[in-house]
Every structure is written in C-alpha cells, then in structure tokens.
PyMOL Python script that loads the backbone (N, CA, C, O; Angstrom):
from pymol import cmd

cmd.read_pdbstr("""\
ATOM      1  N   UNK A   1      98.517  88.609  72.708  1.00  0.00           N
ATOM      2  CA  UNK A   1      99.116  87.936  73.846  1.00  0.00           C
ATOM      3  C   UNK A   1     100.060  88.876  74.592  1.00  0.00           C
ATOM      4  O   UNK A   1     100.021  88.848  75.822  1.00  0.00           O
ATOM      5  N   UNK A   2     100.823  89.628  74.033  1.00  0.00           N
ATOM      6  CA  UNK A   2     101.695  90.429  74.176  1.00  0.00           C
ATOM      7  C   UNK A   2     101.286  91.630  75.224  1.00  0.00           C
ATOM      8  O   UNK A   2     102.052  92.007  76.110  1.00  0.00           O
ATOM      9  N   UNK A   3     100.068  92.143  75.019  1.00  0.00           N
ATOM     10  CA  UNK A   3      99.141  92.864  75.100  1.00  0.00           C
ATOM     11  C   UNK A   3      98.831  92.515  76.438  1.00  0.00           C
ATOM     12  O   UNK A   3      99.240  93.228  77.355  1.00  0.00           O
ATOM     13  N   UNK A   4      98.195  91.560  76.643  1.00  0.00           N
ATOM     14  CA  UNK A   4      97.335  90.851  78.040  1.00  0.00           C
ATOM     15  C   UNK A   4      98.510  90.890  79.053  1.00  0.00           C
ATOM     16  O   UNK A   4      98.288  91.458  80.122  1.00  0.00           O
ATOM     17  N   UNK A   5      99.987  90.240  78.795  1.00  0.00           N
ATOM     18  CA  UNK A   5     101.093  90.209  79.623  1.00  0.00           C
ATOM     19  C   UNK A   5     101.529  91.756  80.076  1.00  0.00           C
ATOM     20  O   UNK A   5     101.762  92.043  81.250  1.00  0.00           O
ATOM     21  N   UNK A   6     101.585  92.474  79.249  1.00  0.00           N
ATOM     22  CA  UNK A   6     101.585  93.692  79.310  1.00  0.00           C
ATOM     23  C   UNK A   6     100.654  94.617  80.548  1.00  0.00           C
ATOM     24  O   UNK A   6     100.982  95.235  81.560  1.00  0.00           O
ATOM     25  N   UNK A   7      99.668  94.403  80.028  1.00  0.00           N
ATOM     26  CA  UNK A   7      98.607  94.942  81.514  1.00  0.00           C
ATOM     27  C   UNK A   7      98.497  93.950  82.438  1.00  0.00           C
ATOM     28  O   UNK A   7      98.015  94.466  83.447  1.00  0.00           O
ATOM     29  N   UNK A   8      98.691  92.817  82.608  1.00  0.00           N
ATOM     30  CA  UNK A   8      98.820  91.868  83.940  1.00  0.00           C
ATOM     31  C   UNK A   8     100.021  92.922  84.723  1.00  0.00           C
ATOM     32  O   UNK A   8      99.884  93.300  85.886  1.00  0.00           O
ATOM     33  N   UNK A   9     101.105  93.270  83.915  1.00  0.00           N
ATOM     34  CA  UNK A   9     102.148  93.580  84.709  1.00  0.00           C
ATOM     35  C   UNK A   9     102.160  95.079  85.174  1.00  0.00           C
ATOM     36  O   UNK A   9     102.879  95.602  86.025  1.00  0.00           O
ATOM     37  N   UNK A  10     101.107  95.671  84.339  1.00  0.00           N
ATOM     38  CA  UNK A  10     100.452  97.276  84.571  1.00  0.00           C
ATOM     39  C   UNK A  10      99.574  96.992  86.009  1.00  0.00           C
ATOM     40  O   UNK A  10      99.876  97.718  86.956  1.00  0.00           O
ATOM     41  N   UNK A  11      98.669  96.132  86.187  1.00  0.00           N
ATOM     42  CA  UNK A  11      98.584  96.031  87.298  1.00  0.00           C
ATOM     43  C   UNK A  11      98.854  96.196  88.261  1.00  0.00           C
ATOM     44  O   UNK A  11      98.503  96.992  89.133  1.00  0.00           O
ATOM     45  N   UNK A  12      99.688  95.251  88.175  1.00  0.00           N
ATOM     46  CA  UNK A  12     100.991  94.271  89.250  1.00  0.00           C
ATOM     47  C   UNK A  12     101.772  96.067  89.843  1.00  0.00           C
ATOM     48  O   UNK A  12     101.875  96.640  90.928  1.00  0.00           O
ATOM     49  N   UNK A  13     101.978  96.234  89.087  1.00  0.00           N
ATOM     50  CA  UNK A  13     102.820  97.666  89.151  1.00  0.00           C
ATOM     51  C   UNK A  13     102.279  98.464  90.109  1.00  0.00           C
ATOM     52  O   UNK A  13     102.723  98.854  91.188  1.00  0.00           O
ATOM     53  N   UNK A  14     100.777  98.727  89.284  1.00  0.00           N
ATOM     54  CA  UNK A  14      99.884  99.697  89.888  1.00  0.00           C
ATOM     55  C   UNK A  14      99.720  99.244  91.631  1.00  0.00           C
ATOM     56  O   UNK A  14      99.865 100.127  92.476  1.00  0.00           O
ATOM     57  N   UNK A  15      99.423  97.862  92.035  1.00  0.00           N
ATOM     58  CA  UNK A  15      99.020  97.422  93.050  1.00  0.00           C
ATOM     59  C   UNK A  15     100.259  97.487  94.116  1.00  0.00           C
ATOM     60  O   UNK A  15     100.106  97.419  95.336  1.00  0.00           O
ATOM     61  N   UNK A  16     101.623  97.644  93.383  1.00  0.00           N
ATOM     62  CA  UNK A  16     102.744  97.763  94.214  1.00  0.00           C
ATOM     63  C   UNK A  16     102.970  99.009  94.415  1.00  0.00           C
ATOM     64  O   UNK A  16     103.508  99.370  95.461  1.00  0.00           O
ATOM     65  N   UNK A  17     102.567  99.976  93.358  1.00  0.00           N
ATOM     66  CA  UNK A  17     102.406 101.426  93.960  1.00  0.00           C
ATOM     67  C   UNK A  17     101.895 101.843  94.922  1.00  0.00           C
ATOM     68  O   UNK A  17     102.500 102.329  95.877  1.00  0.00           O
ATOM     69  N   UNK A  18      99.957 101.638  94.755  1.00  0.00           N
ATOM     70  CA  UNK A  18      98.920 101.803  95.687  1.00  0.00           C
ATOM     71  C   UNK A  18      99.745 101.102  96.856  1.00  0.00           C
ATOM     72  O   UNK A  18     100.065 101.992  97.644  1.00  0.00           O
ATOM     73  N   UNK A  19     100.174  99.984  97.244  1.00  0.00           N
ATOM     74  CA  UNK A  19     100.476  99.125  98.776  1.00  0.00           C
ATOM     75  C   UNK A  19     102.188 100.237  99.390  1.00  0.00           C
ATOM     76  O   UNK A  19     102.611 100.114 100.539  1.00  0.00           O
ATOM     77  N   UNK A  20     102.675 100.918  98.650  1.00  0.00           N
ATOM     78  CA  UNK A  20     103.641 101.706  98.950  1.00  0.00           C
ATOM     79  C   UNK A  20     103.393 103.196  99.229  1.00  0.00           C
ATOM     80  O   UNK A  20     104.205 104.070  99.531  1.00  0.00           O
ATOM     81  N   UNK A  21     102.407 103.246  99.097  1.00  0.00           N
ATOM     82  CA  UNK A  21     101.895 104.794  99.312  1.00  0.00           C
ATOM     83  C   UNK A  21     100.939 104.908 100.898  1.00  0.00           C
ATOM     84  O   UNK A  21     100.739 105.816 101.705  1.00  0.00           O
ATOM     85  N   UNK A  22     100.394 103.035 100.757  1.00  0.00           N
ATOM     86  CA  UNK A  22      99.477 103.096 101.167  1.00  0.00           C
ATOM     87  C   UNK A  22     100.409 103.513 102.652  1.00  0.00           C
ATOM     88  O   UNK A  22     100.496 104.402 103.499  1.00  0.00           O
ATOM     89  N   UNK A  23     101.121 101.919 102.196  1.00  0.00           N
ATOM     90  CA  UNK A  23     102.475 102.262 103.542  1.00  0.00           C
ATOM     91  C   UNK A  23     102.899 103.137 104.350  1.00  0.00           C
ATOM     92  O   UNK A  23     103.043 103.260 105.566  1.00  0.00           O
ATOM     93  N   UNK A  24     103.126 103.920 103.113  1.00  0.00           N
ATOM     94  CA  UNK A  24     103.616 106.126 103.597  1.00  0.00           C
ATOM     95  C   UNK A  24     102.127 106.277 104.557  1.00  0.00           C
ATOM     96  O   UNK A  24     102.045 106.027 105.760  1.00  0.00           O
ATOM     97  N   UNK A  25     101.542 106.526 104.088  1.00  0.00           N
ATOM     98  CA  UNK A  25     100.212 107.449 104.420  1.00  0.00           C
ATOM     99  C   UNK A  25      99.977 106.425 106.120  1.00  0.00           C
ATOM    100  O   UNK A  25      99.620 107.072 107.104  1.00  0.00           O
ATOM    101  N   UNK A  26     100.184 105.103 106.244  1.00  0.00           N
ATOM    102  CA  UNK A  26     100.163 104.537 107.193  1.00  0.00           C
ATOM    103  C   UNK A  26     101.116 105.019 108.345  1.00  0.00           C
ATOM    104  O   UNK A  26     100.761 105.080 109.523  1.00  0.00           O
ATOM    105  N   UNK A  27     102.373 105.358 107.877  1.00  0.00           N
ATOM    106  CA  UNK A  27     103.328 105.919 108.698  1.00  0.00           C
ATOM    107  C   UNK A  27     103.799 107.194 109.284  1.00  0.00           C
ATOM    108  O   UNK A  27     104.648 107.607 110.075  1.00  0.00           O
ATOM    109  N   UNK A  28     102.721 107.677 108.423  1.00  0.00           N
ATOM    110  CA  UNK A  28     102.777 109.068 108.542  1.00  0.00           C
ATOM    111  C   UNK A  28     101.801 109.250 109.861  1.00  0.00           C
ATOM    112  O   UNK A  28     102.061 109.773 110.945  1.00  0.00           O
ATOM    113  N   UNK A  29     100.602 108.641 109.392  1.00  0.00           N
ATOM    114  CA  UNK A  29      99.577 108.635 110.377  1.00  0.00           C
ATOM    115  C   UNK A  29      99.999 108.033 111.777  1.00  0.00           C
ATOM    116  O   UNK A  29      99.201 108.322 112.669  1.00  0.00           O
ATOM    117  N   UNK A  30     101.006 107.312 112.143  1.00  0.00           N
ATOM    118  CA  UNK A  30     101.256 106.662 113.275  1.00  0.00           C
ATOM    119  C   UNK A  30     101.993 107.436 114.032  1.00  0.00           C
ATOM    120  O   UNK A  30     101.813 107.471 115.249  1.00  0.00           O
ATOM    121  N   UNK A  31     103.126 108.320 113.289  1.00  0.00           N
ATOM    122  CA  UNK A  31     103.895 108.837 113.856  1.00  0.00           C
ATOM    123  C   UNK A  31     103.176 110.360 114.169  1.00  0.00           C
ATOM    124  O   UNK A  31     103.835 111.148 114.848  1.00  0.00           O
ATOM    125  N   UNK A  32     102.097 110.692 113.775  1.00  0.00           N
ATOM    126  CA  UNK A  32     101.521 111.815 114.278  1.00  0.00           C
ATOM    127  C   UNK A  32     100.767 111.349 115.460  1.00  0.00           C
ATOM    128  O   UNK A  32     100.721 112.133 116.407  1.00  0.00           O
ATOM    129  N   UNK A  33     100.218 110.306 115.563  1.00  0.00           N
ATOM    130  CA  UNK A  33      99.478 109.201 116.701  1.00  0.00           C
ATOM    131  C   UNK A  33     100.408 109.505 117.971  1.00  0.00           C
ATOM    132  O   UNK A  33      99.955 109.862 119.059  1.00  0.00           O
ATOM    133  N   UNK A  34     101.607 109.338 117.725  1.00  0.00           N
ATOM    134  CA  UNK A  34     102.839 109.064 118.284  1.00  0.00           C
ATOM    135  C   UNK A  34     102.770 110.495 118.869  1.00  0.00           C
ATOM    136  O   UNK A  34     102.399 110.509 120.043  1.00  0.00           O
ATOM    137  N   UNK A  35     102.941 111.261 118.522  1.00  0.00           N
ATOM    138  CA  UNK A  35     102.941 112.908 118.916  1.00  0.00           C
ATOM    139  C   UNK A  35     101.954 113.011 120.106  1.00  0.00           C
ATOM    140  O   UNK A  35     102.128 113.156 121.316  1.00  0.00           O
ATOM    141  N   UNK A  36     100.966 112.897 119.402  1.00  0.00           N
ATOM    142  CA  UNK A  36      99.557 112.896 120.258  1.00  0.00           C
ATOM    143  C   UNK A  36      99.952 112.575 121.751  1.00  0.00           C
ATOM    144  O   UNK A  36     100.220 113.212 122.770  1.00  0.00           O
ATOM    145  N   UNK A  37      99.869 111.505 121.429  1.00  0.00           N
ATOM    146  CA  UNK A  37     100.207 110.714 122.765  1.00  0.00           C
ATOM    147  C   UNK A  37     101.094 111.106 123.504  1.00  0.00           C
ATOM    148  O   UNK A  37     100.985 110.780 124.686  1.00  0.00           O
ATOM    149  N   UNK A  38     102.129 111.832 123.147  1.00  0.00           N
ATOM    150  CA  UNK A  38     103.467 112.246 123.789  1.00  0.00           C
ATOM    151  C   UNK A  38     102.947 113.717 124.113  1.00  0.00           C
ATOM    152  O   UNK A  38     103.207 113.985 125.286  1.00  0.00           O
ATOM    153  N   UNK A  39     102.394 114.599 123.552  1.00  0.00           N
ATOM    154  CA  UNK A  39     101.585 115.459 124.133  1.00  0.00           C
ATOM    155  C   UNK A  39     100.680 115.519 124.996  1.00  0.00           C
ATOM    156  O   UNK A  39     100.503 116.395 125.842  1.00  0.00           O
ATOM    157  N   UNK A  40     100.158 114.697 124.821  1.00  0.00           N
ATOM    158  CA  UNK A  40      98.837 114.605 126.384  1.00  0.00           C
ATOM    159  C   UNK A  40      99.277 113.631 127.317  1.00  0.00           C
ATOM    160  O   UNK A  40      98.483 113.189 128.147  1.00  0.00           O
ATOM    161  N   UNK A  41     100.816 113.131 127.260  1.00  0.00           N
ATOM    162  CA  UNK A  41     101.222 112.666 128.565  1.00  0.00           C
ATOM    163  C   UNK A  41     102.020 113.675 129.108  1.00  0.00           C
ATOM    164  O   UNK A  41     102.295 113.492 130.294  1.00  0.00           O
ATOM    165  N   UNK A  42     102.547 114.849 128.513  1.00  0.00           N
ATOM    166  CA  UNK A  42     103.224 115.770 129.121  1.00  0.00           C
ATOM    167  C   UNK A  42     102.311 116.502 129.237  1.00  0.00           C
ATOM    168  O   UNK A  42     102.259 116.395 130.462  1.00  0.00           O
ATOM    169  N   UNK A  43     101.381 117.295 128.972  1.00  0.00           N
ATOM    170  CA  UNK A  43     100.213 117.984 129.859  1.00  0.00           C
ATOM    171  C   UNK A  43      99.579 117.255 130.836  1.00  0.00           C
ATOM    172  O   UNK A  43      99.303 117.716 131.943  1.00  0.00           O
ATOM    173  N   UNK A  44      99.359 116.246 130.510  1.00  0.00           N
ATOM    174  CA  UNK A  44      98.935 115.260 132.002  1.00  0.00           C
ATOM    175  C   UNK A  44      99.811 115.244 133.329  1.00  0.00           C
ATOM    176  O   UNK A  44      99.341 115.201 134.466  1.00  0.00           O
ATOM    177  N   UNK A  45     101.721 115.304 132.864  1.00  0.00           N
ATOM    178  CA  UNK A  45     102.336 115.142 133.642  1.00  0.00           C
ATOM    179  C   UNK A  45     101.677 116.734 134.550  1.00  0.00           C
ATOM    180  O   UNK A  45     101.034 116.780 135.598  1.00  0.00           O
ATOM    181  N   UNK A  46     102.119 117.816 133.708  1.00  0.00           N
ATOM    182  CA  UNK A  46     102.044 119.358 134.033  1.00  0.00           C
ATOM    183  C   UNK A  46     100.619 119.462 135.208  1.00  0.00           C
ATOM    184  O   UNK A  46     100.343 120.173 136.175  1.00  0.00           O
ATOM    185  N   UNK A  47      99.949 118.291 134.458  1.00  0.00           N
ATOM    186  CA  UNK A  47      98.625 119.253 135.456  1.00  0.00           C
ATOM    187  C   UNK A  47      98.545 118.642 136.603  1.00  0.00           C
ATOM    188  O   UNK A  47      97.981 119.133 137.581  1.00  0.00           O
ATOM    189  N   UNK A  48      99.354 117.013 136.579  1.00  0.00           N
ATOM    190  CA  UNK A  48      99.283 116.469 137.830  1.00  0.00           C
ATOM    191  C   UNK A  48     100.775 117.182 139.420  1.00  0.00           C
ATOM    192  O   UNK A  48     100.957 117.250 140.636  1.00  0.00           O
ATOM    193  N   UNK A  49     101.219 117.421 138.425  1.00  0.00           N
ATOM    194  CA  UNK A  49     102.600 118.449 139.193  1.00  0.00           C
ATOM    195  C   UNK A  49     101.604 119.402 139.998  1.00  0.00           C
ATOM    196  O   UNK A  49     101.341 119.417 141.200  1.00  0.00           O
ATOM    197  N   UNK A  50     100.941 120.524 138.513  1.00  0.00           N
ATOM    198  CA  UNK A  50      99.974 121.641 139.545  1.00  0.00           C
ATOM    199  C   UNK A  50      98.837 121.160 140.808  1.00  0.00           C
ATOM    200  O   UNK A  50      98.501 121.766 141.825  1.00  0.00           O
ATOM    201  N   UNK A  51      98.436 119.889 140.305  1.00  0.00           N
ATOM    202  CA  UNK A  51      97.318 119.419 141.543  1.00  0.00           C
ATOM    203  C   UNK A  51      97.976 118.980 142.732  1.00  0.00           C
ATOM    204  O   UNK A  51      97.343 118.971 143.787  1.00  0.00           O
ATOM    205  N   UNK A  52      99.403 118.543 142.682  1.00  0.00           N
ATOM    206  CA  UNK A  52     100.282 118.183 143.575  1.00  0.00           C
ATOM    207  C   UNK A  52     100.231 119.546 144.640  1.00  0.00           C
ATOM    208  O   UNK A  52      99.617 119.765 145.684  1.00  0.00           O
ATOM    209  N   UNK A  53     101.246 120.373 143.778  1.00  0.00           N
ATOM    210  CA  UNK A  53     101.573 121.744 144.783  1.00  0.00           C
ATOM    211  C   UNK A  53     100.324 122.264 145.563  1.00  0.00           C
ATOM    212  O   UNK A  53     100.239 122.639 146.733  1.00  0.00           O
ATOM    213  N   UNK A  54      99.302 122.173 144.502  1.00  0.00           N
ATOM    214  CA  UNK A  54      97.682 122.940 145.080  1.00  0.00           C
ATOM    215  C   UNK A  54      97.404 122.447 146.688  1.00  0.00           C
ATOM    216  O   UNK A  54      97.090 123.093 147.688  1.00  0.00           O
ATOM    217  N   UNK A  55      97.651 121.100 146.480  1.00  0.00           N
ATOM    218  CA  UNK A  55      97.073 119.960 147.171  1.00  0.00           C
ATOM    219  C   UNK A  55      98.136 120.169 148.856  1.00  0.00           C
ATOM    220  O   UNK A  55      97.711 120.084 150.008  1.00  0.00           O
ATOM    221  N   UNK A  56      99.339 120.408 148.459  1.00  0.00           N
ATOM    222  CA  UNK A  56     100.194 120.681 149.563  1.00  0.00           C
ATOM    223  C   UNK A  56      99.977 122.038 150.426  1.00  0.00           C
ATOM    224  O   UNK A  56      99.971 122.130 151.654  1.00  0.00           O
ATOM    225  N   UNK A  57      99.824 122.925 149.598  1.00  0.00           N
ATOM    226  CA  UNK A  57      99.343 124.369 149.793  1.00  0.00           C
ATOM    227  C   UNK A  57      98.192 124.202 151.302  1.00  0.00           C
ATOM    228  O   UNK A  57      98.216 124.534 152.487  1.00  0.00           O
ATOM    229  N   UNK A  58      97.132 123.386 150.230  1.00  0.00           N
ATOM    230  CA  UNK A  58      95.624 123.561 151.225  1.00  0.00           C
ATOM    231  C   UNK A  58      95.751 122.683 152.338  1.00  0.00           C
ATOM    232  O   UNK A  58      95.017 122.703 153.326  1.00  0.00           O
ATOM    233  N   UNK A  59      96.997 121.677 152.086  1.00  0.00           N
ATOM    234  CA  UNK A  59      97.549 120.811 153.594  1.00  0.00           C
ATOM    235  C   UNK A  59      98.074 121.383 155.098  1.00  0.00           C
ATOM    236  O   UNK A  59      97.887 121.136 156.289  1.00  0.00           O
ATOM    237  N   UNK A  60      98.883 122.343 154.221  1.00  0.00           N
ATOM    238  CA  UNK A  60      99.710 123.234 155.258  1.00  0.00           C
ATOM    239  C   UNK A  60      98.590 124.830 155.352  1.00  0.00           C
ATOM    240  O   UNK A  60      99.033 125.747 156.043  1.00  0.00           O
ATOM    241  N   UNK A  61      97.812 124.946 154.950  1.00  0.00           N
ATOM    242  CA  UNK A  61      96.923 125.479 155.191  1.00  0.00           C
ATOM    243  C   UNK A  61      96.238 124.888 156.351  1.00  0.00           C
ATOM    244  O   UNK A  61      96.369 125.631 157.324  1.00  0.00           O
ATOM    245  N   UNK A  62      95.541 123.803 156.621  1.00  0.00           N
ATOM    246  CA  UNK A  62      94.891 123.184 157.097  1.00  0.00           C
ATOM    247  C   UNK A  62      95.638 123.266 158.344  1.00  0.00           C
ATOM    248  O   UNK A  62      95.248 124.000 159.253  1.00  0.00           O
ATOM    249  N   UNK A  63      96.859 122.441 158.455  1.00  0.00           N
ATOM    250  CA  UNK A  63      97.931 122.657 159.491  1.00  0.00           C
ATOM    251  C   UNK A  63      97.932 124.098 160.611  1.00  0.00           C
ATOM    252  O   UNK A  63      98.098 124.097 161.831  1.00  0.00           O
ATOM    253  N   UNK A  64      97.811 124.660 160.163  1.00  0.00           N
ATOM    254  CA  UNK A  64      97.854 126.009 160.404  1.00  0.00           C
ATOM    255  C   UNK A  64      96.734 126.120 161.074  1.00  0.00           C
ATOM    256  O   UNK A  64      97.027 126.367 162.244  1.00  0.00           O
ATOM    257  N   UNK A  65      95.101 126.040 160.864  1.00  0.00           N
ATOM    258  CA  UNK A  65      94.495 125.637 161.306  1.00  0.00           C
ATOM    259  C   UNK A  65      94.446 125.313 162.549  1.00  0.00           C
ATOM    260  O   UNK A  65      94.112 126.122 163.415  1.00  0.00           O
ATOM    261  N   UNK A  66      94.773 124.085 162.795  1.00  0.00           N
ATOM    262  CA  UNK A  66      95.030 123.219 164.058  1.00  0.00           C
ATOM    263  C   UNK A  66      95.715 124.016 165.058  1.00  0.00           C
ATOM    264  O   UNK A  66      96.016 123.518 166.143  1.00  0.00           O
TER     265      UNK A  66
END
""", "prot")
cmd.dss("prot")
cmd.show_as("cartoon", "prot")
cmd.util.cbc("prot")
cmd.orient("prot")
C-alpha cells in the first residue's frame, strides 16, 4: 500500500516537473518570438525611411524636369 502511494506521488511530482519545464521552454520560445518581431519591424521601419528619401529624390528630379 505504502508502495502504490508512493509512486502515485512519483508521478504527481514527475508531471509537476514536466508542466514547469514545459512552462520555461514555452517562455523562452515567446520571448525569442518577441525579438523576431521587434527585428523585422525595425528593418521594415529602415527600409520604409530608404523608399521614402528614394521616392523624394526621383520627385524633385522630376521637378526639374518640368
């Protein structure tokens, strides 16, 4: 009897380990998610800045033109 209570609670243990690790490995993964995302909105910002200036350039180019 002793025995059976014993590994019910080896379980129990085990399953609160695995759900705490799992946790980590969940948070870890989000906050690199998190990066991501914060990286390719600042190269997004960068390249929309450069298409800006480009874009003004070939305006007043054009201007000139006329």
């Amino acid at each position: 009897m002793e025995i059976k209570i014993g590994l019910e609670k080896l379980a129990r243990d085990s399953k609160a380990q695995v759900s705490a690790e799992l946790i980590l490995i969940m948070a870890a993964v989000l906050a690199v998610a998190i990066l991501l995302v914060k990286q390719l909105q600042d190269t997004a910002k960068s390249g929309s800045k450069k298409i800006d200036e480009k874009a003004d350039k070939v305006f007043k180019e054009i201007d000139k033109i006329k």
